[in-house]
N, C-alpha and C positions, 0 to 999 in steps of 0.2 A: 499981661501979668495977672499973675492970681490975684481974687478982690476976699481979703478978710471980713467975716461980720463977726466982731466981738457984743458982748452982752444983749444978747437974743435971747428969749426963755426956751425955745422951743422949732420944730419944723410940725408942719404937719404931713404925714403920712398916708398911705393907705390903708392904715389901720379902722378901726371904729370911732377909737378915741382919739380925734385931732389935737396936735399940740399945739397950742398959740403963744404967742403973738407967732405968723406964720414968715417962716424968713424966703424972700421971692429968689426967682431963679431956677433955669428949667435943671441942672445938673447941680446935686448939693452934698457935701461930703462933712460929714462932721467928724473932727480930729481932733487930736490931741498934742501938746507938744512935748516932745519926745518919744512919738509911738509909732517903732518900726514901721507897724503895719500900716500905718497913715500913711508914712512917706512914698511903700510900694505903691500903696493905692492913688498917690497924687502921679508919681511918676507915670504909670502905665495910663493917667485923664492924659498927660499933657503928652506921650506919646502918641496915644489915641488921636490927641487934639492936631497935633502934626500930621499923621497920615488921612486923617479923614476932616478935614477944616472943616466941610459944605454940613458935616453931621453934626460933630461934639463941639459944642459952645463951652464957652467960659467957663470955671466951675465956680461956684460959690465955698468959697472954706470956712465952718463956720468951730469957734474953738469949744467944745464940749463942758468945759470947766468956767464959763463966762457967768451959768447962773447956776445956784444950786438945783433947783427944780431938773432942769434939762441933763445937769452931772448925773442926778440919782436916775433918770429915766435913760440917759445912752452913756455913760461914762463906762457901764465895763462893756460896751463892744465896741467901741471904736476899730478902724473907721466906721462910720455907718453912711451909708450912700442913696441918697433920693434921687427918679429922676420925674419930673414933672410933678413932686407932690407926695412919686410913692414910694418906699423904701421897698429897694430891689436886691438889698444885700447888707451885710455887714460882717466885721474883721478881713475877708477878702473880697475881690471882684475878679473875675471873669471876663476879660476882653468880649467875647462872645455873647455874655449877659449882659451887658453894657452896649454893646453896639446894637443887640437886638432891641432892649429897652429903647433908644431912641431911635432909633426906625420903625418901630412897630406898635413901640405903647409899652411903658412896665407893666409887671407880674407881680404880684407879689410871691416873698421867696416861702419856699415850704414850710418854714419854722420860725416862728416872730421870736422876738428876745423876748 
């Protein structure tokens, strides 16, 4: 089952600027509740998660709106998506970007928020 972390400040990224406290877990989505675009992007982990167990772990769902700090830094792109640390996406994902991040290592995406 998906594991919620409420009241987290932050994830850290592959950005420059790390966010802390750092919330653990190799696959991390941060959402919102009521946000279409959250729900696509949970659906198509736990499809993922079905067709490739041995790959896509668990995901971490962490709610965007738990502390202010973390609201004003990802509240308007949710979802935002990390994998090992590093954000590889946000408002969509990519089956393809997603599979390749955890088989090979994230990227980081072309254009940071």
């Amino acid at each position: 089952m998906w594991r919620h972390q409420h009241g987290m400040a932050a994830l850290r990224s592959g950005e420059l600027r790390p966010l802390d406290p750092l919330v653990e877990g190799r696959v991390i989505i941060v959402t919102r509740q009521g946000c279409h675009l959250c729900d696509e992007v949970i659906g198509l982990v736990a499809r993922l998660r079905q067709e490739h167990r041995d790959l896509v772990p668990e995901p971490m769902i962490v709610d965007v709106d738990a502390n202010e700090d973390f609201r004003s830094r990802w509240g308007d792109h949710v979802p935002v998506i990390f994998v090992d640390g590093t954000l590889i996406s946000y408002w969509t994902l990519g089956a393809d970007t997603f599979l390749s991040a955890l088989r090979d290592g994230p990227s980081l995406p072309a254009v940071l928020p």
